[in-house]
N, C-alpha and C positions, 0 to 999 in steps of 0.2 A: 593324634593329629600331627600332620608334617611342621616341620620348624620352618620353615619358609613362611607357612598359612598361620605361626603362632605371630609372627613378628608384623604381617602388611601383607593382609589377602587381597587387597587391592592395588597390589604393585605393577602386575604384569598389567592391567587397564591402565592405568594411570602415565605406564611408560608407552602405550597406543595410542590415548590422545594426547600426550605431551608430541611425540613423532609428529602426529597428522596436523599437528599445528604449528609446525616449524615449516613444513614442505609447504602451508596455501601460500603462503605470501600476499596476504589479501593488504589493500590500501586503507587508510583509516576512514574512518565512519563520515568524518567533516570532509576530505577530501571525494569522497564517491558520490555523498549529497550534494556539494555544493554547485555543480554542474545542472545547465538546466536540458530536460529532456525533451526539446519542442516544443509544440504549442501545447497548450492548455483544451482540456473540452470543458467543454460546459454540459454539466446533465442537469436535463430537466423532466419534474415528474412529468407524468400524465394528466394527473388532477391540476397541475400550474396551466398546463397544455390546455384542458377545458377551460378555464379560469380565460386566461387572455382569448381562447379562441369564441367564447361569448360575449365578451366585452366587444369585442369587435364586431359581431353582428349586432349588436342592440346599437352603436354607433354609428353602421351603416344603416340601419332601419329607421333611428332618428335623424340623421342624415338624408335619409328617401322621405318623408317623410316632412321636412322643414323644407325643402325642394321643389 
């Protein structure tokens, strides 16, 4: 075995992402969240979707109905 690979066979990796983490110069984790990114959506299922969209015909129908 080479004397390099007896003392730290994970040297030459170790000095590749030590490098690539000096060059991002990325901003901290609370500084990039804290910002807000627009509006908000709203998702809604489908089965919510049927749910109100029959509620509202039985209300227009007791609605026609008491009318």
């Amino acid at each position: 075995m080479k004397e390099h690979n007896k003392n730290d066979q994970a040297a030459s990796l170790r000095n590749k992402v030590a490098s690539k983490t000096k060059q991002q110069h990325l901003p901290p984790r609370s500084e990039k969240h804290s910002t807000v990114k627009g509006k908000m959506r709203w998702k809604v299922s489908p089965a919510l979707l049927r749910i109100i969209f029959i509620f509202v015909v039985v209300l227009l129908l007791i609605g026609w109905i008491i009318w």
